[in-house]
C-alpha positions as CSV (number, residue, x, y, z in Angstrom):
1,X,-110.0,138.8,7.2
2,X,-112.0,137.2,4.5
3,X,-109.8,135.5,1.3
4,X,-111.5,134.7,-2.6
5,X,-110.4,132.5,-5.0
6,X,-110.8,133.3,-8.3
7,X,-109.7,130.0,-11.0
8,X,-109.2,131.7,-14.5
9,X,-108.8,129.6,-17.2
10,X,-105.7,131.0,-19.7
11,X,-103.7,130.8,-22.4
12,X,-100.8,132.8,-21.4
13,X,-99.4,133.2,-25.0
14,X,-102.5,134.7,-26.1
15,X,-104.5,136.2,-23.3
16,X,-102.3,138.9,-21.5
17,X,-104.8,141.2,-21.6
18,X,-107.8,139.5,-20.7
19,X,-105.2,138.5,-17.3
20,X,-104.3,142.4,-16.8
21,X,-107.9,143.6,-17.0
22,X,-109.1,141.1,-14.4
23,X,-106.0,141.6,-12.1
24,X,-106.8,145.8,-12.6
25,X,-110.7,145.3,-11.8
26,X,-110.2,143.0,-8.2
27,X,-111.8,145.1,-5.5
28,X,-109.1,143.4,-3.1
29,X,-105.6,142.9,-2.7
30,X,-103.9,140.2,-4.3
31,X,-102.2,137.4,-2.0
32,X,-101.6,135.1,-4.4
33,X,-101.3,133.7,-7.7
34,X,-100.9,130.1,-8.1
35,X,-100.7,128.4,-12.0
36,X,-102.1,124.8,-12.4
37,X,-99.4,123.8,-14.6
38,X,-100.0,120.3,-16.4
39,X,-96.8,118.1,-18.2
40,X,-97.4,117.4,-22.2
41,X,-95.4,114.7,-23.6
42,X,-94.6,114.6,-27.4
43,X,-92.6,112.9,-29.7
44,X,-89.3,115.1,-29.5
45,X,-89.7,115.6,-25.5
46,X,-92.2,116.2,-22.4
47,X,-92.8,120.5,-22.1
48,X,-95.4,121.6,-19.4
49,X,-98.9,124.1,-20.0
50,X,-100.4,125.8,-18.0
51,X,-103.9,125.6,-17.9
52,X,-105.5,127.9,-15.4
53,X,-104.2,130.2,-12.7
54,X,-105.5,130.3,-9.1
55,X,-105.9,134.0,-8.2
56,X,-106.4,134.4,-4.2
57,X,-107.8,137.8,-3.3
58,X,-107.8,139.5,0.4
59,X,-111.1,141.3,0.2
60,X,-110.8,145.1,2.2
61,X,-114.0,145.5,4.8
């Protein structure tokens, strides 16, 4: 078995479709998606962003 690992940088509020397109054109089967989420702190409280996704891909022989 041979894995991939795509790292796709998003915005998740905005680009949706850019993340089903990609998803819909892998050749393989998806194992995995992993999001890189980083904390924000501001003045009214700490929130979290995520700033890319880790997309692992089980490619068919």
């Amino acid at each position: 078995m041979e894995y991939k690992v795509h790292k796709l940088k998003v915005n998740l509020n905005e680009d949706q479709q850019m993340l089903e397109q990609f998803l819909n054109n892998l050749r393989g089967e998806v194992v995995s998606i992993i999001p890189n989420v980083k904390p924000i702190f501001r003045p009214m409280g700490a929130t979290a962003k995520v700033d890319f996704l880790l997309i692992i891909e089980k490619l068919v022989n």
